[in-house]
VOBA-1610 file (N, C-alpha, C; in pm, whole numbers, padded with zeros to 5 digits, always signed):
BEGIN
Unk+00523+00879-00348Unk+00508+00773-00252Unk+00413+00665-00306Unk+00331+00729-00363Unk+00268+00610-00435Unk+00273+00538-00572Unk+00344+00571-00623Unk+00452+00494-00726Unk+00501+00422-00683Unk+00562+00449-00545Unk+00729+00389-00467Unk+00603+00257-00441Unk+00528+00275-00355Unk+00421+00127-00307Unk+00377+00045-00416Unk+00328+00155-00492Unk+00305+00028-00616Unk+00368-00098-00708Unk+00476-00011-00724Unk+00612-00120-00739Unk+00688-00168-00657Unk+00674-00155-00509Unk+00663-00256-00402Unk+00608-00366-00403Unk+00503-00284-00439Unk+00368-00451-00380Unk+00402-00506-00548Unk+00410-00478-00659Unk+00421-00558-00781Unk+00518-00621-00742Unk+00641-00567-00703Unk+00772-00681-00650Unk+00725-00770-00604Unk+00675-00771-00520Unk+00609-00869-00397Unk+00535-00930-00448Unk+00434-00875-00549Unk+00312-01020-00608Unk+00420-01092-00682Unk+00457-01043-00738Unk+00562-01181-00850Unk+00644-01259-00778Unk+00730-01207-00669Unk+00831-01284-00592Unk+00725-01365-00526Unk+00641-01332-00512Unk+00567-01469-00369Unk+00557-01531-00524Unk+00516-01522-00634Unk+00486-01630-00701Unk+00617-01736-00776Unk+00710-01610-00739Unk+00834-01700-00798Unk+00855-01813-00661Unk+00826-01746-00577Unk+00896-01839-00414Unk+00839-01938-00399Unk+00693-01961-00453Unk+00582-02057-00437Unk+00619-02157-00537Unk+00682-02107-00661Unk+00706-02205-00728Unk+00835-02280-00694Unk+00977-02221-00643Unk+01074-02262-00619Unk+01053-02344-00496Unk+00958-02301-00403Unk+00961-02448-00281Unk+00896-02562-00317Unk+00854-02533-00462Unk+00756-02630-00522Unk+00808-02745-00607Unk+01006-02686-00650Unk+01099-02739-00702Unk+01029-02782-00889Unk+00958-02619-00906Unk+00891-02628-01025Unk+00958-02531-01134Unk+00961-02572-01256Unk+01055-02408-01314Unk+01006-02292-01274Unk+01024-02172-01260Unk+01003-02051-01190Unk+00917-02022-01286Unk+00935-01992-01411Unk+00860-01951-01525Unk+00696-02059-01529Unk+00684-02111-01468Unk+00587-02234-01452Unk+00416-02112-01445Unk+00292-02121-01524Unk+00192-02061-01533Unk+00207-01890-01502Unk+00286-01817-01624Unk+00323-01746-01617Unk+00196-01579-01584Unk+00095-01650-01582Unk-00033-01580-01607Unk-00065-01531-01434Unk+00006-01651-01356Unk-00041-01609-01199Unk+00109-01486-01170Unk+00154-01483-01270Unk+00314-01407-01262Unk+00228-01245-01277Unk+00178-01251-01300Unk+00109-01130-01421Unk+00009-01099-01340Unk-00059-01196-01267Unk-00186-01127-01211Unk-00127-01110-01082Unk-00070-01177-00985Unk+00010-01121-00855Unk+00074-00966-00883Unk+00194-00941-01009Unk+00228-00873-01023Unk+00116-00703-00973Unk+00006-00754-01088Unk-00074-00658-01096Unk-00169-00665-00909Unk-00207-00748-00884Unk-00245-00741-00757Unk-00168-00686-00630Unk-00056-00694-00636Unk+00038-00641-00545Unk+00043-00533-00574Unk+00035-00446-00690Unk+00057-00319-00707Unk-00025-00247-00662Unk-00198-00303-00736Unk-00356-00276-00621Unk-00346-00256-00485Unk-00294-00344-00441Unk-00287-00346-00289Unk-00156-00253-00240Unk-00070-00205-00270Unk+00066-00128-00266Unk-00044+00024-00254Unk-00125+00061-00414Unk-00188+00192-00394Unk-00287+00181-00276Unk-00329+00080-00284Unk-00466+00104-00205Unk-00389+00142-00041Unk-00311+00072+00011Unk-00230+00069+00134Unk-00211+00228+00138Unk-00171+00293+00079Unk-00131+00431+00055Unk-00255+00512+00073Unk-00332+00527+00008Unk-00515+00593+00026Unk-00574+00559+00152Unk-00549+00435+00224Unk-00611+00362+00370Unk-00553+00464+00451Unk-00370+00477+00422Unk-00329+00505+00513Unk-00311+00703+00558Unk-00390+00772+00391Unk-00418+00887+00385Unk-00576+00917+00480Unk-00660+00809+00429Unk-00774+00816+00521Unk-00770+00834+00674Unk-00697+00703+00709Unk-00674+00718+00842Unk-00591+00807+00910Unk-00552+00846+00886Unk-00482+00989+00971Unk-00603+01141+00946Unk-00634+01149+00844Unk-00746+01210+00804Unk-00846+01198+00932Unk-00875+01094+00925Unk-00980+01037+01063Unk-00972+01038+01207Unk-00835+01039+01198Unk-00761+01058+01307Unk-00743+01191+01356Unk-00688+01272+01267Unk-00751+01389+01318Unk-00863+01462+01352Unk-01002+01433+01213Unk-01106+01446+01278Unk-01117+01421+01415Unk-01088+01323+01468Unk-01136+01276+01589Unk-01071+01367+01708Unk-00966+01405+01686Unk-00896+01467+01746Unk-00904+01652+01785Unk-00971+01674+01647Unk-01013+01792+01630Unk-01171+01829+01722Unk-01259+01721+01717Unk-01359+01738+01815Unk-01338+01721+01936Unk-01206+01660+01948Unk-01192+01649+02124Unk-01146+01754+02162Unk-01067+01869+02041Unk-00986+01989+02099Unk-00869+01993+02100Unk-00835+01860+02055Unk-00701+01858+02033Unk-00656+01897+01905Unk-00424+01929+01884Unk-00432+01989+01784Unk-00414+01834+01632Unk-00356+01838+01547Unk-00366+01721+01447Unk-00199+01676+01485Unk-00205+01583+01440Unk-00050+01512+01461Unk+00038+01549+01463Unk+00115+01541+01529Unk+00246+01603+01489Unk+00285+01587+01359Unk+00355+01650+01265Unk+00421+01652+01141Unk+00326+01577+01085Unk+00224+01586+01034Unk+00104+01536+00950Unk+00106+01592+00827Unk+00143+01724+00828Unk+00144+01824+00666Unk+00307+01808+00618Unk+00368+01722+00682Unk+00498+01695+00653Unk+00462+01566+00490Unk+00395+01471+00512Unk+00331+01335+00434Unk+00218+01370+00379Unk+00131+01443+00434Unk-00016+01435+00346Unk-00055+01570+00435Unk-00084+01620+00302Unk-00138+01735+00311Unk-00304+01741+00372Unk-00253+01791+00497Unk-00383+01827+00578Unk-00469+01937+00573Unk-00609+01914+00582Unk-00704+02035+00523Unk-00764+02041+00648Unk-00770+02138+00721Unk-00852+02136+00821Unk-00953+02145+00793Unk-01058+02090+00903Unk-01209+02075+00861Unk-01275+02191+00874Unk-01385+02236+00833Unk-01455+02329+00801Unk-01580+02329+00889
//
């Protein structure tokens, strides 16, 4: 899953930079360096999205676990849940 996001969000940094240039009616290939660093930034943000979204359910259960309640439904289905200690 986090492969799959990473080369999500790399899709996504380059295409916003290709799209930015095409409404810009500029060659696409135009400062190929912001091509490269979106690329790589979208991918950052693709993993990181993935770890946020391991945390927060994590947290979520904590919270849930002190109230007495049980953890999410199908939670050990996506991310392996450790109950707390």
């Amino acid at each position: 899953m986090g492969l799959t996001a990473m080369l999500v969000g790399s899709i996504s940094g380059t295409g916003m930079q290709m799209m930015n240039n095409a409404l810009q009616k500029v060659p696409l290939s135009r400062k190929p360096w912001l091509h490269v660093g979106y690329f790589f930034l979208g991918g950052y943000i693709g993993q990181r999205w993935v770890n946020l979204e391991k945390e927060l359910v994590m947290d979520i259960n904590e919270i849930r676990a002190d109230k007495g309640l049980p953890p999410m439904v199908a939670t050990n289905a996506w991310i392996k849940y450790e109950k707390p200690e």
